[in-house]
C-alpha atoms as an extended CHARMM CRD file, in Angstrom:
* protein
*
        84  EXT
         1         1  UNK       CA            -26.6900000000        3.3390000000       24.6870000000  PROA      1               0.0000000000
         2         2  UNK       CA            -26.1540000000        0.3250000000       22.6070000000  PROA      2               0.0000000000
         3         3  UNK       CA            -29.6750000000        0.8280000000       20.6870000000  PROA      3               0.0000000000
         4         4  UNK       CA            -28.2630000000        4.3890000000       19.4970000000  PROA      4               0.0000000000
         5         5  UNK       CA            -25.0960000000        2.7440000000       17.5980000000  PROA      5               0.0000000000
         6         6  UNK       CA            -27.4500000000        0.2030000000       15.9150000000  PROA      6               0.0000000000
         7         7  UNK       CA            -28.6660000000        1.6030000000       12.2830000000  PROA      7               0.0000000000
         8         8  UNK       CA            -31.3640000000       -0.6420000000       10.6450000000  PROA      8               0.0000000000
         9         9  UNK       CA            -32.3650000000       -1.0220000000        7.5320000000  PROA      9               0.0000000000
        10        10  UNK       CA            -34.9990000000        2.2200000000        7.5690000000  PROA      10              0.0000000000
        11        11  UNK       CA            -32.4060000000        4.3030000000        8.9830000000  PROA      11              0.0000000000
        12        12  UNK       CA            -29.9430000000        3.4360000000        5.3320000000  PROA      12              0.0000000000
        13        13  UNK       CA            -32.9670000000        3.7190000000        3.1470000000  PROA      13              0.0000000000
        14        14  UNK       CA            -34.2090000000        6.7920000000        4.7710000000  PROA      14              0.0000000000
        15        15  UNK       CA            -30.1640000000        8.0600000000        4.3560000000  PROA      15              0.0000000000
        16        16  UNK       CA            -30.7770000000        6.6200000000        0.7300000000  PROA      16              0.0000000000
        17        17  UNK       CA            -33.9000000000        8.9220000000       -0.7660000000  PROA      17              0.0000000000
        18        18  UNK       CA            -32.0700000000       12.0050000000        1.4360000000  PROA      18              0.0000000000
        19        19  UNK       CA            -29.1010000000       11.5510000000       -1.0710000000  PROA      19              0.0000000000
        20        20  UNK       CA            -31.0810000000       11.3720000000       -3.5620000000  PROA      20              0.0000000000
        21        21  UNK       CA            -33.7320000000       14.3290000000       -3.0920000000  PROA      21              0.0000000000
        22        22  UNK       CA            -30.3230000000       16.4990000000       -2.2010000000  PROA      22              0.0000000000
        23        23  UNK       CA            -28.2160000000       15.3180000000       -5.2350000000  PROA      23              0.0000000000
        24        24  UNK       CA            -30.1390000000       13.9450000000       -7.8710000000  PROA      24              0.0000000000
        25        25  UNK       CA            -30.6460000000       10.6840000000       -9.5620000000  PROA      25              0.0000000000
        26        26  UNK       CA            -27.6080000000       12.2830000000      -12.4620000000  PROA      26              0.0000000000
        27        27  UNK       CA            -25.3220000000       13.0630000000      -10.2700000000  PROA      27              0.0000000000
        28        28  UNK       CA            -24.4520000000       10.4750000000       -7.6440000000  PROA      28              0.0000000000
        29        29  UNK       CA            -23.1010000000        8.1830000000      -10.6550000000  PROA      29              0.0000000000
        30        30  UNK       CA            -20.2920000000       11.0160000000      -10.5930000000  PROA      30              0.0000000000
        31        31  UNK       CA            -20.3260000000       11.3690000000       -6.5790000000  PROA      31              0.0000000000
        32        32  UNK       CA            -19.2400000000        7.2040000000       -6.7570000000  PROA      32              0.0000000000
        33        33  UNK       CA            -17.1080000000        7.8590000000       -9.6920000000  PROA      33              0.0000000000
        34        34  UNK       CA            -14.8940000000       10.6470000000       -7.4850000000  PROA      34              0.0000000000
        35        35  UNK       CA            -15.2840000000        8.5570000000       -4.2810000000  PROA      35              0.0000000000
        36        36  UNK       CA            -13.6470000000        5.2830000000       -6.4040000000  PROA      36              0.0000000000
        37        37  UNK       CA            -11.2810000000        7.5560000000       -7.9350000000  PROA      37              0.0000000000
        38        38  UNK       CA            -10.1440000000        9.3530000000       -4.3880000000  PROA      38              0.0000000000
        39        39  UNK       CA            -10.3230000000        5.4090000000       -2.3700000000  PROA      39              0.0000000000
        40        40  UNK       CA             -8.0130000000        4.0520000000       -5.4100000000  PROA      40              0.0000000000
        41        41  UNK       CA             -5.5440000000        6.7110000000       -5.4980000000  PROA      41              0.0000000000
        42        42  UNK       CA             -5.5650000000        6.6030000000       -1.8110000000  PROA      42              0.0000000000
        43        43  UNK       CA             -4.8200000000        2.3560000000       -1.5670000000  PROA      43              0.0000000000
        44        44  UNK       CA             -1.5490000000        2.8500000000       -4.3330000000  PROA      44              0.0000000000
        45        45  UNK       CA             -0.1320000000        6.0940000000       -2.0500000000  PROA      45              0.0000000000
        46        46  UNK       CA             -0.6560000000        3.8790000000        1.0840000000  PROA      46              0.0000000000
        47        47  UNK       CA              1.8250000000        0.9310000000       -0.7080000000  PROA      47              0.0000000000
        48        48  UNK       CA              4.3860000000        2.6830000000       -2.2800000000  PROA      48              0.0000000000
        49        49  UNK       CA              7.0090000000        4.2290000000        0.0180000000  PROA      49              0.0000000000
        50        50  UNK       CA              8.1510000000        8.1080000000        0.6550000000  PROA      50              0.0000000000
        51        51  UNK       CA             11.1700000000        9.1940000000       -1.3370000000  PROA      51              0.0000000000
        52        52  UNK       CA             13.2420000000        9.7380000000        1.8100000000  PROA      52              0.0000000000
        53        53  UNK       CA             12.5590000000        5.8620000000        2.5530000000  PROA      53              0.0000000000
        54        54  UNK       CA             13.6120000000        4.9880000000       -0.6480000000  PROA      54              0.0000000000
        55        55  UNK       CA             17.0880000000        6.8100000000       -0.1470000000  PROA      55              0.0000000000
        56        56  UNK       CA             17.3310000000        5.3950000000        3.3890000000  PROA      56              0.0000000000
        57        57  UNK       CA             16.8130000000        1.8680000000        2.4470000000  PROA      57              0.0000000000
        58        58  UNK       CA             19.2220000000        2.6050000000       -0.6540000000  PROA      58              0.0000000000
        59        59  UNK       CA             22.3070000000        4.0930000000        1.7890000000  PROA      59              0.0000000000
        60        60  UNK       CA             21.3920000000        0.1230000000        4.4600000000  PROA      60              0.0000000000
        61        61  UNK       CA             21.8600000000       -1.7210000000        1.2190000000  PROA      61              0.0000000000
        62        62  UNK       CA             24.8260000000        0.2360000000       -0.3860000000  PROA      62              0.0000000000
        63        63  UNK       CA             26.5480000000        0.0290000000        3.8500000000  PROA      63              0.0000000000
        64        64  UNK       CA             25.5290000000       -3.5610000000        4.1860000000  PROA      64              0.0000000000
        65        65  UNK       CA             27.0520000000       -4.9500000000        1.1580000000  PROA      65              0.0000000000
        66        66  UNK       CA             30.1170000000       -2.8060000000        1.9930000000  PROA      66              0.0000000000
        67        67  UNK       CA             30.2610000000       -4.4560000000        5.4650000000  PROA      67              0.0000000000
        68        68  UNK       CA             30.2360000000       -8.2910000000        4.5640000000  PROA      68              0.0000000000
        69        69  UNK       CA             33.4630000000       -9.4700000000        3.6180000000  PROA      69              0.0000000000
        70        70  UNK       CA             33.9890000000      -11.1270000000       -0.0770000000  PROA      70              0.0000000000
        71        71  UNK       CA             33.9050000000      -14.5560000000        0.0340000000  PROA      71              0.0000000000
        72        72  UNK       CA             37.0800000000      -16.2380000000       -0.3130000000  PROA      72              0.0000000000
        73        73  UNK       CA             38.0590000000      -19.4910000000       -1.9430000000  PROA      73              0.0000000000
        74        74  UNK       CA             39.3290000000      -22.2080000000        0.9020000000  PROA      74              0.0000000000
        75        75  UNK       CA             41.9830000000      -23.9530000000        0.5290000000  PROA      75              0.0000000000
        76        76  UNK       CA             40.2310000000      -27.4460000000       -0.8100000000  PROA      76              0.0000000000
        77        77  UNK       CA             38.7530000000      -25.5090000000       -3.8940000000  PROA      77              0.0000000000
        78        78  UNK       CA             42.1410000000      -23.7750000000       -4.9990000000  PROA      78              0.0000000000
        79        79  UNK       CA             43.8260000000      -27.3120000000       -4.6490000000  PROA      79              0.0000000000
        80        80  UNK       CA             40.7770000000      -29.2550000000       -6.8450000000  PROA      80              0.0000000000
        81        81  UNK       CA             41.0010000000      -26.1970000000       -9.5910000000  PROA      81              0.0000000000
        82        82  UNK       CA             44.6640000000      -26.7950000000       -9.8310000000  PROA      82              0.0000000000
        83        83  UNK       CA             45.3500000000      -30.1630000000       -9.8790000000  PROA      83              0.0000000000
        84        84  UNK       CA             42.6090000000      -29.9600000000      -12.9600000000  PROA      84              0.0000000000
């Protein structure tokens, strides 16, 4: 079973002239063209995130920075800034 996964060399060149006696030598410059096209759009949809995501991750940020508390001044700053 392990032969049968193997493709050599005569197998891809044999795949090669197929392709080539089915399409034509003008037209697979356009089949590579599409298939660049189709494997670049699909690359930027797989990094950019869903709309809903977007609006989830918008709500955590808007509910954390609700949550912490503001920071307040101790007491050593306040008595520095007014004896200045």
């Amino acid at each position: 079973m392990g032969t049968l996964c193997m493709i050599g060399a005569t197998e891809i060149i044999v795949v090669c002239v197929l392709v080539l006696l089915l399409f034509g030598g003008k037209k697979i410059p356009e089949l590579m063209k599409g298939l660049g096209q189709g494997v670049r759009s699909f690359k930027t949809a797989m990094n950019e995130p869903l709309p809903d995501e977007q609006q989830r991750e918008q709500e955590w940020r808007n509910q954390q920075a609700q949550q912490q508390p503001q920071p307040q001044p101790d007491q050593a700053t306040q008595n520095e800034s007014e004896q200045r």
